[in-house]
N, C-alpha and C positions, 0 to 999 in steps of 0.2 A: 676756620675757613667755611667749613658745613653754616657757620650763625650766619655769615656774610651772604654768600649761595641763598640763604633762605631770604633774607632783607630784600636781595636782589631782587627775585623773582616777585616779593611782598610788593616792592615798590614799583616794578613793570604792569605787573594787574592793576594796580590803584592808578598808574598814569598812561597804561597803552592809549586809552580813550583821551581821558581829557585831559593830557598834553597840550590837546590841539583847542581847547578853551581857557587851558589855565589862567591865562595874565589876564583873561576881559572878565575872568570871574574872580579871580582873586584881586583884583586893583582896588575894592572896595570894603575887603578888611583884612588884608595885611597890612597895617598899618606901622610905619615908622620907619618900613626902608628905607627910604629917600633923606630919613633922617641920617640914618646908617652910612649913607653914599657921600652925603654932606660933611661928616665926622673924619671921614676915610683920610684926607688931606694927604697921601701918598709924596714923598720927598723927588725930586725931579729924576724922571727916567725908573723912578722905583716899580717895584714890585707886589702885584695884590692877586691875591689867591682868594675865593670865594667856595668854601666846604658845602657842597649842596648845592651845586648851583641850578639846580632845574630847566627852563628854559633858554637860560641867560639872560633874562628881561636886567639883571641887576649887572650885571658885566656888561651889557650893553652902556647903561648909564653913566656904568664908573668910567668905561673907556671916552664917554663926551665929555664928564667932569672931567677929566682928569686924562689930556692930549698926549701927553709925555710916559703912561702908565704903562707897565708890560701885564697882561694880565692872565688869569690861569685859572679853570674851574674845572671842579671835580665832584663827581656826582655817582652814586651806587648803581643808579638806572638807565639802562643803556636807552629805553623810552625814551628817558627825557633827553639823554644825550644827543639825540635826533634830534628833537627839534630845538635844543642850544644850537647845533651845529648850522639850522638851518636858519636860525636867526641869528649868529653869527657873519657866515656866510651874506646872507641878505641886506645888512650893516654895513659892508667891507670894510670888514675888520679881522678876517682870518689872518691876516699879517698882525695882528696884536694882543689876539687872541688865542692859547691853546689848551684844549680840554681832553680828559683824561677820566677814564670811570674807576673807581676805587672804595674801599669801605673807607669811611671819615675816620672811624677809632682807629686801622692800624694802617694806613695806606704810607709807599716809600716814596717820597716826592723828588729825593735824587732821578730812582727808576722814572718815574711817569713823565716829569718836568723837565729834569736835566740842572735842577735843582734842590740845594737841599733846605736856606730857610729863603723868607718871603717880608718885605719891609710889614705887608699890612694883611692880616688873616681875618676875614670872615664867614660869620654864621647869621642867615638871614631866613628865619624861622622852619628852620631844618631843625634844632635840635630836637624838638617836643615829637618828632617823629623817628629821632635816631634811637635805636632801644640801648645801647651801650653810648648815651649821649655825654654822660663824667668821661668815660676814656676816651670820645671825639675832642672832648675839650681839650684834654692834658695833650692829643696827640698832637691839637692845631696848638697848642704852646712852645709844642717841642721844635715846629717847623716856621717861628717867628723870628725873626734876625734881631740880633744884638739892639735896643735902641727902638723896634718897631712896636706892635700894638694890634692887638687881638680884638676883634667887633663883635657884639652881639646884639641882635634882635629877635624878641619871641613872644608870645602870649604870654602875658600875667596872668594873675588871679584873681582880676577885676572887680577888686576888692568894694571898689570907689563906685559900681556900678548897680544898679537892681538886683535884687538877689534872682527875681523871676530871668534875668536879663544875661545872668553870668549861667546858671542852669542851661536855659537852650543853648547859649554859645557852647557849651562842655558837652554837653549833648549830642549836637552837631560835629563838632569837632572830635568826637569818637568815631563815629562813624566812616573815618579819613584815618583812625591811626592815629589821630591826631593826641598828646598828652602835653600840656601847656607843665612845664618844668617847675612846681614850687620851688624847690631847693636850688636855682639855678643863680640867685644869688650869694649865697652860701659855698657855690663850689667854685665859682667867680672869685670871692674870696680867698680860697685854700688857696688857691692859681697863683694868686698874687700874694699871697704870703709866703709860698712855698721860693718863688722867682725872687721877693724886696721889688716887687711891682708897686704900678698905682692902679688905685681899681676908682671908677667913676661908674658907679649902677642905679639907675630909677625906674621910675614907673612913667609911663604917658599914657595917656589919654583915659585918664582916671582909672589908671591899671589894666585898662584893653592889653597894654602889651608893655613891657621892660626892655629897657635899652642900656650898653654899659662898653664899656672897653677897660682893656688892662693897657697901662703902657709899661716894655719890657726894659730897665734899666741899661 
């Protein structure tokens, strides 16, 4: 509880401010949500829970893709949960929408939700910022229904890229807390082998960022 308490507070400093610029700054390299939103294909009336969800710029979008969807985000930072709420709200969509603040590695999504799994679970470049980001994973596995299918989007290792090019980005992206997850195919793996899942994991945009889902038998 004291780890969580701490994250909390880590992640309210880093977004009290720019909350209120995030998505016109970030719209320019985070790159492959919309990939992520596209993949989601949620089953009619189903259920999509978003681990991280920041502003709701991404629950925003699934709730247009996707007319029929009940959707749920949860988020560490009560910051951001402000302005989710108020870009929510602004949408009219609080009837389709409910969020909820919680750590991603051990949060009870019975308590928060009123539910306990979720047809479709994602993670849209929150892990590389979660410090117990393995046991976020395992815990959004644990909260995926029978049949549903866990998302991932995050920084690579852009491998494929300038070395001088991949340096500033890492650089930069310290600066933010930020740790782009080597091993994050590898524990994507365990997930799915652990489950008798399917695991589909790559790289895009010449490794800027990896993208993957499990789907849950």
């Amino acid at each position: 509880m004291a780890e969580a308490a701490a994250s909390a507070r880590m992640m309210d400093g880093i977004y009290r401010r720019q909350r209120h610029i995030y998505d016109l700054t970030r719209r320019y390299y985070l790159l492959g949500r919309n990939d992520l939103i596209a993949a989601l294909k949620p089953p009619a009336g189903g259920s999509v829970l978003e681990i991280g969800c920041g502003t709701a710029r991404n629950l925003v979008l699934t709730a247009q893709a996707y007319s029929d969807a009940r959707l749920f985000g949860l988020d560490i930072s009560s910051e951001m949960l402000k302005s989710a709420d108020a870009t929510i709200r602004g949408n009219g969509l609080s009837d389709r929408v409910r969020l909820a603040q919680g750590d991603a590695a051990r949060f009870d999504a019975e308590a928060l939700f009123g539910q306990p799994h979720f047809d479709r679970v994602f993670f849209s470049y929150t892990l590389s910022m979660i410090p117990g980001w393995e046991a976020a994973l395992h815990q959004a596995c644990r909260v995926v229904a029978p049949g549903g299918e866990l998302h991932v989007v995050d920084f690579g290792q852009q491998t494929r890229l300038p070395g001088w090019s991949a340096r500033i980005l890492k650089s930069w992206l310290r600066r933010f807390h930020v740790t782009p997850r080597e091993r994050l195919g590898d524990a994507l793996q365990g997930l799915s082998d652990d489950r008798g899942a399917a695991l589909e994991f790559h790289p895009i945009y010449r490794d800027y960022a990896r993208i993957g889902q499990i789907r849950l038998p």
